[in-house]
N, C-alpha and C positions, 0 to 999 in steps of 0.2 A: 772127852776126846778133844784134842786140840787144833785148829785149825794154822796151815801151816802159810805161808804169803811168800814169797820171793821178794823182795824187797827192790824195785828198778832204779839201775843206778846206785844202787850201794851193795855191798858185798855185805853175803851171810843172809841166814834167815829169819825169820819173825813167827814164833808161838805165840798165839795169842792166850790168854789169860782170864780164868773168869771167878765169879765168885762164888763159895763154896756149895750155896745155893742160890736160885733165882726167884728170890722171894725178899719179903720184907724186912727180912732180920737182914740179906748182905747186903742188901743196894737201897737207897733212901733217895729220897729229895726232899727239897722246900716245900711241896705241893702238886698236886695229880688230880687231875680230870678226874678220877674215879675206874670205875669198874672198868677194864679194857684199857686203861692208858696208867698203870702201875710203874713203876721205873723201873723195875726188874724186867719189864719184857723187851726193854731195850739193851739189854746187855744178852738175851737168850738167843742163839746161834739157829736155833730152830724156827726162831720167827720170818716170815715173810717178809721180805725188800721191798716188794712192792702191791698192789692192792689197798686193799682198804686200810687204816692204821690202828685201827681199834685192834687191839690183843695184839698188834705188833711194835707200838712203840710206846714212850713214853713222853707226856703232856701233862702242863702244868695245869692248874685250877683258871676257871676262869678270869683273876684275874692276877695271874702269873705271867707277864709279858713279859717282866724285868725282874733280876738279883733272885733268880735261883740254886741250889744247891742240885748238885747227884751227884752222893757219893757212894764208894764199890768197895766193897769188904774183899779180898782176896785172900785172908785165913793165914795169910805167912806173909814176912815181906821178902816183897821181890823188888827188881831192879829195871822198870820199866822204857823202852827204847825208841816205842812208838806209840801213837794212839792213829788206833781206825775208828773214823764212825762211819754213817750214812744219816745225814741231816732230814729234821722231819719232812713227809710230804703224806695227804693221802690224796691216794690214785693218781698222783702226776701235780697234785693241787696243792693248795694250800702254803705251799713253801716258804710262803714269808713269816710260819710262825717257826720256823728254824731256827735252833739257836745262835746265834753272830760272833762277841766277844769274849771271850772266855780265860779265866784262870785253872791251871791244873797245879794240886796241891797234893803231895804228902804227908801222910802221919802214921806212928806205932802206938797213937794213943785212942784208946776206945770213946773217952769222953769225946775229942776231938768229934771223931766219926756218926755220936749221936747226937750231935750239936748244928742244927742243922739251919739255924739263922745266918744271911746273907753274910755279916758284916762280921758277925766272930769267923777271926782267926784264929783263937787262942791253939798252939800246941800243935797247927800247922806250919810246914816248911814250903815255901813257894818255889815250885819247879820251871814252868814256863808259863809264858801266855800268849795270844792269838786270837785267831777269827777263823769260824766255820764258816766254808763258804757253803752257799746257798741249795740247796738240791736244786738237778736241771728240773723245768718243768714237765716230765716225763713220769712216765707208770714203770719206771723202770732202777735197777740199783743205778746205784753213783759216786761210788766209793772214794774215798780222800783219807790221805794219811798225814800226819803231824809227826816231823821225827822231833823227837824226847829228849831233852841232855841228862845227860846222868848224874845227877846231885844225889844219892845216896837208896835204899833198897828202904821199901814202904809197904806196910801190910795194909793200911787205907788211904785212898785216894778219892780226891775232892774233886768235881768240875766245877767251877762257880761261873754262871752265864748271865752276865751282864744285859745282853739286850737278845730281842730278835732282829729278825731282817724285815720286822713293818708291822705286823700283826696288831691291832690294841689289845687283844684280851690274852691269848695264849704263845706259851713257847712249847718243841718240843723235842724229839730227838730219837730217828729212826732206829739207829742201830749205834752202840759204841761198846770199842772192845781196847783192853790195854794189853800192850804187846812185848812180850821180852824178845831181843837177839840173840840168836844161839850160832 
């Protein structure tokens, strides 16, 4: 089921987009905490915004603070407009291991997509780049949206997160979804 956003301040809607499943074959990263912090449960529409982050988001290994990978299989290429996340926190805490700067990438090529070392680009196309800002210090959502330019329709997509916002050991990343305009 897709979840629909009004878009403020710009005309039209936003579908969000997810991957075909939420597990290990469509969503990857550089590195994961382990049990409970998988990258696929930050892309699951069903997870919890707020509370504890174990089974709700996604975190690197401990010593993932810098140049990770997550990337999102979405099974076709689409033509993406927006990106929503909700930046790591648990229970209002932690927030500085939130991911900060960041590259979003496309690719139609599978190799690409299992290729999951910081520094290979091979076979990706570079869409934009930016900074997640920080989640508030709160037990609560916090949503932020990234509008997208459209440099061409992508069936894998790369986030590459350069730093956090402080953390030494981990980064990580509450909720992210990629968005079409319809």
């Amino acid at each position: 089921m897709a979840i629909i956003r009004r878009a403020s301040g710009l005309r039209g809607l936003f579908r969000s987009l997810y991957p075909t499943a939420h597990d290990g074959t469509y969503v990857k990263s550089t590195t994961n905490a382990g049990a409970g912090y998988y990258p696929y449960t930050a892309t699951d529409p069903t997870k919890s915004l707020d509370g504890s982050s174990s089974g709700t988001s996604w975190s690197s290994g401990s010593s993932g603070a810098t140049n990770q990978r997550f990337h999102i299989d979405l099974g076709a290429p689409k033509l993406i407009s927006r990106l929503y996340y909700e930046n790591y926190h648990n229970t209002g805490s932690d927030t500085d291991e939130g991911g900060k700067n960041f590259t979003l990438q496309g690719s139609n090529n599978g190799a690409a997509f299992a290729e999951l070392t910081y520094a290979t680009d091979t076979n990706w196309t570079e869409i934009t780049t930016g900074q997640f800002a920080q989640h508030a210090a709160a037990n609560s959502a916090d949503p932020k949206y990234i509008i997208v330019p459209a440099t061409g329709s992508y069936r894998y997509f790369a986030i590459k997160i350069a730093d956090n916002w402080g953390d030494a050991s981990y980064m990580g990343i509450r909720r992210i979804e990629l968005q079409e305009m319809y």
